[in-house]
N, C-alpha and C positions, 0 to 999 in steps of 0.2 A: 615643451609643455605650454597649456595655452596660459596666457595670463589672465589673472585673477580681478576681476571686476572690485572698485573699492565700492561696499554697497552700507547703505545705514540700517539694520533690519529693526522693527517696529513691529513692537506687540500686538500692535493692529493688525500686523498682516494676515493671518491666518483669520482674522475675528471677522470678516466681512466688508468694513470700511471703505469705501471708494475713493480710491487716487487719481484717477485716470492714468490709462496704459501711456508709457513713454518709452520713446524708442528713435532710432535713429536708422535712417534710408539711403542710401548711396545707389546711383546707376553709370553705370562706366561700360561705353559702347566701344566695342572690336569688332575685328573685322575674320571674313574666316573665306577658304578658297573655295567657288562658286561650284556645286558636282554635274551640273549642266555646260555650264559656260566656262571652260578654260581659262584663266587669267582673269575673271572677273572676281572681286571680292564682293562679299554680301558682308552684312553687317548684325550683328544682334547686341541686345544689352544685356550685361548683367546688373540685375536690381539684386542687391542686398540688404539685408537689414539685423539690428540687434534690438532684441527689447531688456528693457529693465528688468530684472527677475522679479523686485520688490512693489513692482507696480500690476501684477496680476494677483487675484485669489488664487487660493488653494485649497482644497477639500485632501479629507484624509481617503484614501482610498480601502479596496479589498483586503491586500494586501497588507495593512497598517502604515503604510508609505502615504506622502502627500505630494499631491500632485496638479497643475496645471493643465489647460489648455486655449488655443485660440480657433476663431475662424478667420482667415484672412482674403481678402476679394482684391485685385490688382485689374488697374484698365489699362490700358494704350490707348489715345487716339488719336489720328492726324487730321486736320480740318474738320472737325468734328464726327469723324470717322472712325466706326472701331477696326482698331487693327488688331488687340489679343486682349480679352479676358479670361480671368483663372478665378476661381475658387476651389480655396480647400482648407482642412482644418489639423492643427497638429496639435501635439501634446509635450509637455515638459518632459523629462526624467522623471522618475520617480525617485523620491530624496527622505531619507531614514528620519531629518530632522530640521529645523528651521537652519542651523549651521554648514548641512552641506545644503540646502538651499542658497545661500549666501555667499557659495564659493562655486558658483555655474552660472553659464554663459546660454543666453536664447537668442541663439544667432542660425541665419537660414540663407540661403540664396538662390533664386532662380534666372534660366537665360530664355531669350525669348528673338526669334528675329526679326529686324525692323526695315521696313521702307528707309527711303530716306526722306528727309523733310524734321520739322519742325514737330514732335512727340511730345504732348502731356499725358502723364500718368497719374493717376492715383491711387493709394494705397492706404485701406482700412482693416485695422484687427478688430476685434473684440473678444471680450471676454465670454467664453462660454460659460463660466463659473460666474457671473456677474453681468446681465446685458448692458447693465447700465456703462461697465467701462469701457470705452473705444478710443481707438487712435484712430485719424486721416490725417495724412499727407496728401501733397499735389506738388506736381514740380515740372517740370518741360527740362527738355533737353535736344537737341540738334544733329541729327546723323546726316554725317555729310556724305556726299557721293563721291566714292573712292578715287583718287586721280590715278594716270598713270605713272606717276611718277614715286618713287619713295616718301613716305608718310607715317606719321604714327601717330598708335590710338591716343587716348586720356594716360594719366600716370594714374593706377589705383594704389593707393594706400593700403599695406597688409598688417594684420592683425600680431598671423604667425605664418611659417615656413617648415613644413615638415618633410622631411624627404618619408615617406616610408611605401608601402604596395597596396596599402587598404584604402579601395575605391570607393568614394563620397562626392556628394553632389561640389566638396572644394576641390575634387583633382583637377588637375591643368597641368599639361608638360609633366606628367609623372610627379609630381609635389601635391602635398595639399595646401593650397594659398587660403588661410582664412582672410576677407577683407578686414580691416579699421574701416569702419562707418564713420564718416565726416573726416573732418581736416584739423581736428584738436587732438595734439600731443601734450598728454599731462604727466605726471610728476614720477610716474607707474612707468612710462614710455620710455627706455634705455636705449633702444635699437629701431632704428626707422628704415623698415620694411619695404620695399615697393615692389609694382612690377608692371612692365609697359611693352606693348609688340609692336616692331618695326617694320612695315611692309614693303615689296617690291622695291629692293634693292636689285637685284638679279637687272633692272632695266638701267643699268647705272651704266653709261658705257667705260669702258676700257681706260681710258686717256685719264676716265677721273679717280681713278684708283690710284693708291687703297681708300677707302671710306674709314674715319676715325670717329667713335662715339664718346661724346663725354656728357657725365649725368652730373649734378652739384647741386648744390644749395646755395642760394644767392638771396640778397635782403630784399631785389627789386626782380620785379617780370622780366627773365630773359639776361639781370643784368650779370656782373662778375662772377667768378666763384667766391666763396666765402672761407677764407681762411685754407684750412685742411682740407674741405668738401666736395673733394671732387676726384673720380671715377674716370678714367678713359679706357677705350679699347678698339681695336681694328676690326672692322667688319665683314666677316665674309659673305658677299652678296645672296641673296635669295629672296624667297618670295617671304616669309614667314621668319621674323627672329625673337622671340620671345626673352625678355629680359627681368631675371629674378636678380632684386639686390638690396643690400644695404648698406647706412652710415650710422655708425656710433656715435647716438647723439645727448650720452650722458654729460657728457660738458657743452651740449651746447644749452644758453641759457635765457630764459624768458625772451618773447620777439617775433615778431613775425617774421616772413619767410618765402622762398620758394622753393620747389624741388622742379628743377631746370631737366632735358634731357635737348642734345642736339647732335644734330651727324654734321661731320664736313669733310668734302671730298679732297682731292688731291692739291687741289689750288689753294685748300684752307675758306671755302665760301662754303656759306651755311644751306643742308641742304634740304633737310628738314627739324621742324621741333616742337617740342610741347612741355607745359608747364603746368604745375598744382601749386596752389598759397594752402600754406598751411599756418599753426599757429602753434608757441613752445609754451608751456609753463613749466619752470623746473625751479625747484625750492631748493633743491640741494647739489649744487655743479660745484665741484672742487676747484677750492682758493685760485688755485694756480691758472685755471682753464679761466676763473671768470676773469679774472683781471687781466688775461692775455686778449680776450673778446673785447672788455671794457676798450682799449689800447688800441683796439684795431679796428673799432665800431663807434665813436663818438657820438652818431646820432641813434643809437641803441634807445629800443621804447623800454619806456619803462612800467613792467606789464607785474602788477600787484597781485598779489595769492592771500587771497581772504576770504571770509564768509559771507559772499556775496548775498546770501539770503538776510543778513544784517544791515545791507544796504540800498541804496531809493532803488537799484534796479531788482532787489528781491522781489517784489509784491507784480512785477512786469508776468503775464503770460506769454506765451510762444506769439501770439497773432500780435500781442502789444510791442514785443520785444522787434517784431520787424518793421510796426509804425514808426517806432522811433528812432529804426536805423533810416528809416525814409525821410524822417525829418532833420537828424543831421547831416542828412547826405551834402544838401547846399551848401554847407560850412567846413567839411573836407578835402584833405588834400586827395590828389590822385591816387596816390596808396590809401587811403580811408577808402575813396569809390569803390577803387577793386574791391578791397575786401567785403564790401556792403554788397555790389553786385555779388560776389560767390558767396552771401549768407542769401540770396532769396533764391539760386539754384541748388544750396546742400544746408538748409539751416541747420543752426549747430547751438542747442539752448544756450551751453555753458560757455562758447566763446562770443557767444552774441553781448549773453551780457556783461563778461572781461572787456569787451570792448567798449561798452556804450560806456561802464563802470572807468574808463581808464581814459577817455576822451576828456569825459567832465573832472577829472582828477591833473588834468594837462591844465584845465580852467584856470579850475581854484583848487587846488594840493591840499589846503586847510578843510574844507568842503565840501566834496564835489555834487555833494543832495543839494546842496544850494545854489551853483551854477545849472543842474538840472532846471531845479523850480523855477532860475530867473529865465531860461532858455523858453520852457516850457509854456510862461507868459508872454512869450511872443509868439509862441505856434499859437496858443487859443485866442491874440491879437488878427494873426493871418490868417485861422479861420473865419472868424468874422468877417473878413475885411474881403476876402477872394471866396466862400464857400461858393460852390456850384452844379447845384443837384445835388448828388447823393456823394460825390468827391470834395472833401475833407479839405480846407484851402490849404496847406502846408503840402497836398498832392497835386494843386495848380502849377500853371508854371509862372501866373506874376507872384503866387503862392512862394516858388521855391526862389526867384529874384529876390523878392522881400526880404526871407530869410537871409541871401547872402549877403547884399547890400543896403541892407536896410529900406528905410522912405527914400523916396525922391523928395528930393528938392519941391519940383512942379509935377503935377499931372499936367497932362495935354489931351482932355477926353472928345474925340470928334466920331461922332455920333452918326449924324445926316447929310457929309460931302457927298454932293453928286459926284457918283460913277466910283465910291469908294467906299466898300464893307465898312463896318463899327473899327475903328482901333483908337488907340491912347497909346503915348509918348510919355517916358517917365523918363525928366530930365534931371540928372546930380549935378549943383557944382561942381562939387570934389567928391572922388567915391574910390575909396581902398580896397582894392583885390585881394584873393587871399593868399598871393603872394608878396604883399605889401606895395605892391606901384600903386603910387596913388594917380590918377585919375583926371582932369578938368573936362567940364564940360564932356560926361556920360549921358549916351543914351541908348536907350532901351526900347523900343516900339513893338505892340502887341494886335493882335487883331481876331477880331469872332469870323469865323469862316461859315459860322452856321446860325442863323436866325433863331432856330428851337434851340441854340447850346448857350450855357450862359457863361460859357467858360472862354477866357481869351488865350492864344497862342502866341510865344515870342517866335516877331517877324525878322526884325535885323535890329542890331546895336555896334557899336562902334569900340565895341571893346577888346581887346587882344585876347585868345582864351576861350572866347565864348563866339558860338557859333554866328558863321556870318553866311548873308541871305543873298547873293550878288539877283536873284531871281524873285525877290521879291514884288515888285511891282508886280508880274504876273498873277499872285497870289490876292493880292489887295487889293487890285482896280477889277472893276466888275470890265464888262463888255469885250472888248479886244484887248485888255489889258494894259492901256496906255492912259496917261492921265489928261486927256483930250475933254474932256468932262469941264475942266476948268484948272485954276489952279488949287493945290494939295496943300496940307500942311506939312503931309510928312516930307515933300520934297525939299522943303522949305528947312528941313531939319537936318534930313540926312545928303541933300544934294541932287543936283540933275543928274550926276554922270556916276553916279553909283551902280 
């Protein structure tokens, strides 16, 4: 049976009131065998989506039932090139009453197939019942060009699994696969669904047989299995192997995450793999399960179930919620990155703001609205201080240094060296990583590549961690690229033999 949406229904609903449409989009690209080309795999996506039931009008209809609908318009494009749009428009159920309204799902899917290359989509509902209320979405995603060798698609996250014979746009492999939209398992989620296709194994030779798959859950990209979480089995070679499965994740509890899959052949080397981060909130994991996790995860996040709309990150909109994963990005660890880079390829409202909400509560625990506020007074510090054009300084990059390391010490601003573009040298005495190494004698070197841009770009620094430019001079010095012009300050700083 499918599972039941927790929804908060409101008197409003029916009354006209405007919420705006909220909903959630996922596109998870496979590959499929070429009916031209022998052995060639093509590629398409599946774009899915769910809307909020409570976020559309409804009119009572003929019938005495009430009832919804939308229009919905979907693009493709690659280099600014259309490769597929759709329009069409569909309609709810018709539902006896606001209570079995409250316990249904408006969820759809379409495939589509894609070039390869670099894909942005967008995808807009509207209310036919209401023009005023609409969703857009935009998002890009990457269809790679199939190799010869064994591969595998994205892992999709599924909703439900049903075996039965009644053919719907979710059949696949004789099941109907409902997708989970986004990567947030909440409290409702007992069983974690998946399903992932493994391709052209068939070219495996002989010597590396048998092929062994194992799927898990691990806390890092790729890393260990996590406890119990983990699946194996031998693979019998072929062009096409499609993989439905699950893990019982009623005891696993609040944390982030990944759902791992990887093949390895007879020598135990890895031969292909693919990963999804996803995210737990479970309020109620049995005594026994959490404290055997507690025991065996020491650095276990500690991810809070509350009434987020109670707190500084309620009053955040969707566009707001991903500035300010952009601003604390500088101040995160590598696991934070991740997770921020896969909030601006699948955002996910409710774990955007569990995050931002649990970051500043790592601050200050007493809180965390006030490590916000005091953060938040140095983004509009670093706006002022880097704004350029119409880019926000906390989206610069002496913008996002700032953030991590604070002021320099010195500026070093050179302006007018013959035979060398605008740059500045921001040198620290001492300057703390945010691994804690501290630092002597830090630097940092930026430089405008562009006369019309008023924006600077980090050239090289000397820091472990952060990117190093060994090509720089090419970059900096006008003419033939040598500092033949005279003498530099930045040589002077970072060295002849660099």
């Amino acid at each position: 049976m499918l599972r039941n949406l927790a929804i908060f229904l409101f008197a409003a609903l029916c009354s006209g009131k405007a919420f705006g449409i909220k909903a959630i989009v996922s596109n998870t690209v496979f590959y499929m065998p070429d009916s031209l080309v022998a052995g060639r795999p093509v590629a398409y996506v599946e774009t899915s989506w769910e809307i909020i039931p409570k976020t559309l009008h409804y009119k009572t209809l003929p019938d005495g039932k009430i009832g919804g609908a939308i229009r919905a318009h979907i693009v493709y494009l690659k280099d600014g090139a259309l490769v597929h749009e759709d329009r069409f428009s569909e309609s709810t159920h018709h539902f006896a009453n606001v209570a079995d309204l409250g316990a249904s799902r408006i969820i759809n899917l379409r495939r589509y197939f894609m070039p390869t290359g670099l894909i942005s989509v967008s995808v807009s509902f509207s209310d036919l019942n209401d023009s005023t209320n609409i969703y857009n979405y935009t998002d890009t995603f990457t269809v790679g060009e199939a190799p010869h060798s064994p591969f595998y698609s994205k892992i999709q996250l599924l909703d439900t699994v049903i075996d039965t014979n009644t053919s719907t746009v979710f059949t696949k492999n004789g099941l109907q696969q409902i997708p989970l939209n986004g990567f947030f398992l909440d409290d409702k989620v007992r069983t974690l669904f998946y399903y992932v296709e493994l391709y052209q194994t068939i070219s495996v030779p002989k010597p590396h047989l048998p092929l062994v798959e194992k799927i898990y859950i691990s806390k890092t990209d790729g890393g260990s299995p996590f406890q119990f979480y983990e699946h194996k089995d031998t693979v019998t070679p072929t062009d096409v192997r499609p993989l439905v499965g699950n893990f019982d994740v009623a005891p696993l509890i609040s944390g982030n995450y990944y759902l791992n899959v990887a093949l390895e052949d007879a020598n135990n080397d890895l031969v292909a793999s693919s990963s999804l981060f996803f995210q737990r909130v479970n309020k109620h994991p049995s005594k026994e399960d959490t404290l055997r996790k507690i025991a065996a995860d020491t650095g276990m996040e500690k991810i809070n179930v509350l009434d987020l709309g109670k707190t500084f990150v309620g009053k955040f909109t969707l566009d707001q919620l991903q500035s300010v994963l952009k601003m604390i990005q500088p101040i995160c660890d590598p696991i934070g990155v991740k997770a921020i880079k896969n909030f601006q390829k699948k955002p996910d409202d409710t774990y955007m703001r569990y995050f931002i909400y649990n970051y500043f509560l790592a601050l200050n625990p007493r809180d965390p609205g006030k490590a916000w506020k005091e953060y938040s007074e140095k983004v509009l510090q670093v706006n002022k201080l880097f704004k350029a054009g119409s880019t926000p300084g906390y989206a610069t990059e002496r913008g996002f240094y700032y953030l991590r390391y604070g002021a320099p010490t010195e500026v070093i601003h050179v302006e007018n060296e013959p035979g060398a573009l605008p740059y500045e040298i921001w040198q620290y005495d001492v300057l703390t990583q945010l691994n804690k190494k501290v630092i002597s004698n830090a630097l940092i070197m930026f430089y405008r590549s562009n006369a019309a841009n008023d924006d600077f770009r980090m050239l090289q620094c000397n820091l472990g961690g952060e990117t190093q430019n060994p090509s720089w001079r090419n970059l900096l010095y006008t003419g033939d690229g040598t500092s033949s012009a005279g003498p530099h300050r930045a040589e002077q700083y970072f060295g002849g033999d660099q």
